[in-house]
PALUM-694781 format. One line per 5 residues: their letters; for each residue x negated, y negated, z negated of N, C-alpha, C. Coordinates in Angstrom, 3 decimals. Layout:
A = X Y Z X Y Z X Y Z ~ ...
END
This chain:
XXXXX = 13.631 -0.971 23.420 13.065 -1.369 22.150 13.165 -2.890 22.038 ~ 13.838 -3.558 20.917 13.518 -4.562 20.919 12.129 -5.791 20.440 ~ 12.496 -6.509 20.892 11.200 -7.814 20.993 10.352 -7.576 19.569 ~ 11.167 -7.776 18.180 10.285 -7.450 17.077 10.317 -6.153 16.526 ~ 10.435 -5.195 16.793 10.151 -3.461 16.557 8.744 -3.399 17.520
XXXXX = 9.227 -4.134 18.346 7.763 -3.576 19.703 6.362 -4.552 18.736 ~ 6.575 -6.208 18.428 5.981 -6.198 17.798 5.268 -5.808 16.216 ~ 6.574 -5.791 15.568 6.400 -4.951 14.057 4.975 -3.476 14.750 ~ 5.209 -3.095 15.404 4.363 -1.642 15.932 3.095 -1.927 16.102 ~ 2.666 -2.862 17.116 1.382 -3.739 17.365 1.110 -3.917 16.300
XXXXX = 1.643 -4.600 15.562 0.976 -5.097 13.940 0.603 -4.260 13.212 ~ 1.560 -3.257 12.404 1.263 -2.226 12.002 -0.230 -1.356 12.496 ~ -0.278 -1.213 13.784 -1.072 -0.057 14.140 -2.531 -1.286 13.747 ~ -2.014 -2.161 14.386 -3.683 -3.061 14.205 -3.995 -3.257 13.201 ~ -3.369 -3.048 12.124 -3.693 -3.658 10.666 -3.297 -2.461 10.037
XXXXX = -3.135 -1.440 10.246 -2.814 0.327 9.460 -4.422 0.877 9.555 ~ -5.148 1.016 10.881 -5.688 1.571 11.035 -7.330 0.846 10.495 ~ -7.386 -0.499 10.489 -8.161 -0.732 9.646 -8.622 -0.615 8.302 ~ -6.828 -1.179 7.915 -6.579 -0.251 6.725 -7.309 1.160 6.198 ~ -6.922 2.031 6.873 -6.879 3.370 6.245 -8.768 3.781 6.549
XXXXX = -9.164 2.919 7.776 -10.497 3.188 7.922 -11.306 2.550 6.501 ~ -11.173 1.685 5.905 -11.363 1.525 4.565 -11.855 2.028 4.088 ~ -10.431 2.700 3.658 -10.026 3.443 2.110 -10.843 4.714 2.424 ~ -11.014 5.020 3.744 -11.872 6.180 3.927 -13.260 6.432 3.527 ~ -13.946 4.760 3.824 -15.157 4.124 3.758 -15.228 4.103 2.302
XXXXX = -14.344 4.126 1.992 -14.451 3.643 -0.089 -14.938 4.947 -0.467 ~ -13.806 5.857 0.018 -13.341 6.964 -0.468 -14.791 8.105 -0.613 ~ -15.136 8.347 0.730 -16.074 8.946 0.867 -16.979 8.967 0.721 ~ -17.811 9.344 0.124 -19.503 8.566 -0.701 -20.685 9.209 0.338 ~ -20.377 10.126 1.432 -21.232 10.978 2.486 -21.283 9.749 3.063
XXXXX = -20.494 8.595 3.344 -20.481 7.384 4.313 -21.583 6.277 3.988 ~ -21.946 6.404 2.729 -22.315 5.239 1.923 -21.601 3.805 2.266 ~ -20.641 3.811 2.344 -20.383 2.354 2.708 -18.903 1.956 2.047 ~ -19.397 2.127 0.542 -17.991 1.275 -0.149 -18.140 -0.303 0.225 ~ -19.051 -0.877 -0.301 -18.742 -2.832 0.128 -17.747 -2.764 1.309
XXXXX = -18.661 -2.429 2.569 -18.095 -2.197 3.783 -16.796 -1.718 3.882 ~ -16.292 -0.850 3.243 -15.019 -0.162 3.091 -13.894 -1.364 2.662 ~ -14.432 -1.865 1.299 -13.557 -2.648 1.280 -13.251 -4.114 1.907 ~ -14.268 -4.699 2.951 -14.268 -5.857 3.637 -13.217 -5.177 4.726 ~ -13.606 -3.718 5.026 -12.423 -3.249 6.595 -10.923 -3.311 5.907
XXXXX = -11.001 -2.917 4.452 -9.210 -1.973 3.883 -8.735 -3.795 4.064 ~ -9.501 -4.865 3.259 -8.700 -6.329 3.062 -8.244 -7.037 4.482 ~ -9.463 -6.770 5.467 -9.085 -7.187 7.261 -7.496 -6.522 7.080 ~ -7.615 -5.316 7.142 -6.213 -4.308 7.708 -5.031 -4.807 6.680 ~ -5.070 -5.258 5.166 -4.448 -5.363 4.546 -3.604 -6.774 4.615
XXXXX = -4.704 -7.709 4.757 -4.206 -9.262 5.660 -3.228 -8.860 6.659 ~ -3.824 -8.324 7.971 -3.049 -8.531 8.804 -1.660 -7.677 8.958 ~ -1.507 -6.643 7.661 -0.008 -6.041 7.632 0.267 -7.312 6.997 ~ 0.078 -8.024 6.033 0.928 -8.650 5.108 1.325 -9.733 6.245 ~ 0.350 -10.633 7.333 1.137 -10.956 8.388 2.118 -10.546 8.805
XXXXX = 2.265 -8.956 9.255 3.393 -8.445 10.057 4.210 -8.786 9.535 ~ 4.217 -8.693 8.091 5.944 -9.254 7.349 5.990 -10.260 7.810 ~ 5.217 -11.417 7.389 5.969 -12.871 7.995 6.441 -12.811 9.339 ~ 5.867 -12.273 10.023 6.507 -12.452 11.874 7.610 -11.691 11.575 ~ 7.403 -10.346 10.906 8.641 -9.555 11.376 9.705 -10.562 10.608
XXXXX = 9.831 -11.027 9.218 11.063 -12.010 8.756 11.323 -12.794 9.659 ~ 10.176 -13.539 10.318 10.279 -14.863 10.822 11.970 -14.573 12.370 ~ 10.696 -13.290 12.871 11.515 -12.974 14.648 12.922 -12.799 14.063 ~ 13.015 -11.721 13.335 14.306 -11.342 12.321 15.482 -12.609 11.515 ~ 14.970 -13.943 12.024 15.550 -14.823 10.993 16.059 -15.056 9.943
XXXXX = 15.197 -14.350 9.057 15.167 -14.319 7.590 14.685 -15.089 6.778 ~ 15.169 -15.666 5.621 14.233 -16.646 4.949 12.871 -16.258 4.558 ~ 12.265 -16.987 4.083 10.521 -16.494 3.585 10.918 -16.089 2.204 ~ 10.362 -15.157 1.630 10.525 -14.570 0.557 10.119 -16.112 -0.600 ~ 11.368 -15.798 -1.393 10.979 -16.682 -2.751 10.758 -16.047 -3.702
XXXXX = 9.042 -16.546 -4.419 9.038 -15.835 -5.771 9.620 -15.927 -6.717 ~ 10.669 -15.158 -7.079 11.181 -15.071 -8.324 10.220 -14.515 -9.462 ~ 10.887 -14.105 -10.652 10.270 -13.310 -11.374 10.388 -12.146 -11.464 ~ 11.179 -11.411 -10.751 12.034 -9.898 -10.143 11.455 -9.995 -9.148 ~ 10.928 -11.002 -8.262 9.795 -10.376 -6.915 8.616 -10.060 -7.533
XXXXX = 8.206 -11.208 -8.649 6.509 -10.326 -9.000 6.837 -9.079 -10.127 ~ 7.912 -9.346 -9.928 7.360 -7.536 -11.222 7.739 -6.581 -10.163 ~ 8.643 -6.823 -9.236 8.603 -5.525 -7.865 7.510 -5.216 -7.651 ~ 6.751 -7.051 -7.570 5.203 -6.694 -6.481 4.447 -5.884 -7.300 ~ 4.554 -6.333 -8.230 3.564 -5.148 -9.473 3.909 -4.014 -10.129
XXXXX = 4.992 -3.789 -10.324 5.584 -2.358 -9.767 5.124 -1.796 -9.242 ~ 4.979 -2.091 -7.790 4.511 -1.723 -6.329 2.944 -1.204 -7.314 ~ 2.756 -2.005 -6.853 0.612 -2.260 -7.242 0.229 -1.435 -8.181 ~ 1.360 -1.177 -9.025 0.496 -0.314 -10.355 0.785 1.533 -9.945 ~ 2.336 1.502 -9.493 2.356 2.655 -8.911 1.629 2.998 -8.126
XXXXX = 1.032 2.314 -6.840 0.290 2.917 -6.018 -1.299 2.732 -6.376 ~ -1.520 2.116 -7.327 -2.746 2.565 -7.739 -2.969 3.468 -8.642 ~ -1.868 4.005 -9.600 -1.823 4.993 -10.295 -1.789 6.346 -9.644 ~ -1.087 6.702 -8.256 -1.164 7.427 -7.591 -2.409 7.700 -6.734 ~ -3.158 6.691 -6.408 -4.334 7.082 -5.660 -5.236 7.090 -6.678
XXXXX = -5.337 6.890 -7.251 -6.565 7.189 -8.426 -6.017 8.545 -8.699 ~ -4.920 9.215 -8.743 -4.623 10.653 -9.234 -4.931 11.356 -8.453 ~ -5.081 10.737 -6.980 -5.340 11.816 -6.100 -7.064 11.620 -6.060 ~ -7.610 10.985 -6.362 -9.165 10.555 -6.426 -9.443 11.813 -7.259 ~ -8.721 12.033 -8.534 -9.134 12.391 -9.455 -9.015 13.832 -9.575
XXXXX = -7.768 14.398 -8.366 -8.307 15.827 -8.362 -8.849 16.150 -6.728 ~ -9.058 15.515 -5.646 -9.863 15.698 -4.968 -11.502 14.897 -4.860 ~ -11.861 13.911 -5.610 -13.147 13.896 -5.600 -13.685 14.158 -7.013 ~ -13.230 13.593 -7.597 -14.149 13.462 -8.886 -14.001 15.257 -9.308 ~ -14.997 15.943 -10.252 -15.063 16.777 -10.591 -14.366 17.070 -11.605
XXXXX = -13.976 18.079 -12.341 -13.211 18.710 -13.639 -12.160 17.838 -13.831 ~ -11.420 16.832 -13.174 -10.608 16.362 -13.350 -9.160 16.568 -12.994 ~ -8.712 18.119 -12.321 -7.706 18.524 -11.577 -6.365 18.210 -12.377 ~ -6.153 18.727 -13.827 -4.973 18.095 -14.721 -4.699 17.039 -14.555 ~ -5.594 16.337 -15.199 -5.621 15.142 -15.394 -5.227 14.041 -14.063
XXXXX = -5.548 14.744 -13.131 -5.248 13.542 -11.956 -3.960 13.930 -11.048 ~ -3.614 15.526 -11.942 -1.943 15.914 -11.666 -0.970 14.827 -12.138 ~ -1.736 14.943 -13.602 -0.684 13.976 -14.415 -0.321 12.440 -13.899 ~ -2.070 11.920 -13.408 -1.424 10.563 -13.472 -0.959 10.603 -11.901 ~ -0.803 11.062 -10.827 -0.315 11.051 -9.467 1.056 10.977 -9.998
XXXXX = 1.699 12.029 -10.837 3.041 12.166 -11.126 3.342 11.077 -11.643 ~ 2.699 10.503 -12.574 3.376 9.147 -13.595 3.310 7.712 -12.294 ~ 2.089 8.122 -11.270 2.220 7.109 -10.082 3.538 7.067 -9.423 ~ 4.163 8.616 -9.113 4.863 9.234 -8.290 6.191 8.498 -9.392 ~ 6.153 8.591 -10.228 7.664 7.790 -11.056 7.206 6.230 -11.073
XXXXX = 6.634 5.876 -11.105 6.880 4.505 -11.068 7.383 3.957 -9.700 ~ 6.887 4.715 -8.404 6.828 3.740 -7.079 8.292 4.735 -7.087 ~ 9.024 5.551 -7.731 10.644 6.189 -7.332 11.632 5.004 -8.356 ~ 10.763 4.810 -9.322 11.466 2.971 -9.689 11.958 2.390 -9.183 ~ 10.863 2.149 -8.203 11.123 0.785 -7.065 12.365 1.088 -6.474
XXXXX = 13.173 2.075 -5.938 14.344 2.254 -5.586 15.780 1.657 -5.718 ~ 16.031 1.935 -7.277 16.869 1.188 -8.181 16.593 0.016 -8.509 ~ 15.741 -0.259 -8.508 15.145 -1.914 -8.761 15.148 -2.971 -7.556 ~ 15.022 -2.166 -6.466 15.186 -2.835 -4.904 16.986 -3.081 -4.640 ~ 16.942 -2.093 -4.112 18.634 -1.410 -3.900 19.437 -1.619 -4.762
XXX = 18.992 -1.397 -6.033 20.111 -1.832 -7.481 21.223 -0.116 -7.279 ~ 21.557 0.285 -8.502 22.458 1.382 -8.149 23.802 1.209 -8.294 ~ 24.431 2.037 -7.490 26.174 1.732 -6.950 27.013 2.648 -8.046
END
């Protein structure tokens, strides 16, 4: 394995699993502990967005420049995946909402299949 995969992994796991302990903390209302939830999801969320810089850095890649095609990726990104987890909120917690949170998972589910052609560009 090489030097930055072994680290990319370390990072990931240290900053995934805070992560997801979070969103769990948000998620779940038996926990009582949304504030809390979201002070753990931003810890875990910091330290992935680190992993990118090391992983570019080890990788000798430039540092990302914002264009204006990086922030509409980034928000791309952001709106799809919040459109998708709110769809899934919406037919596993919230009540009478099972359609409705079909629909918007799917309209989540097309925006972040965007990102594809918009990354990659098509051949």
């Amino acid at each position: 394995m090489k030097k930055e995969n072994f680290v990319t992994l370390l990072l990931s796991v240290i900053g995934g699993i805070p992560f997801a302990l979070g969103m769990c903390m948000c998620l779940l209302p038996e926990w009582n502990a949304f504030t809390q939830g979201i002070i753990v999801a931003a810890i875990g969320a910091f330290i992935l967005l680190i992993m990118i810089i090391v992983r570019r850095k080890m990788k000798g890649k430039p540092q990302i420049k914002l264009t204006g095609k990086t922030v509409g990726t980034i928000a791309l990104g952001v709106v799809g995946t919040l459109a998708f987890g709110v769809g899934m909120c919406m037919t596993m917690v919230w009540e009478g909402l099972m359609i409705w949170g079909i629909i918007v998972g799917v309209a989540g589910m097309v925006l972040l299949l965007c990102l594809i052609p918009l990354c990659k560009g098509l051949k």
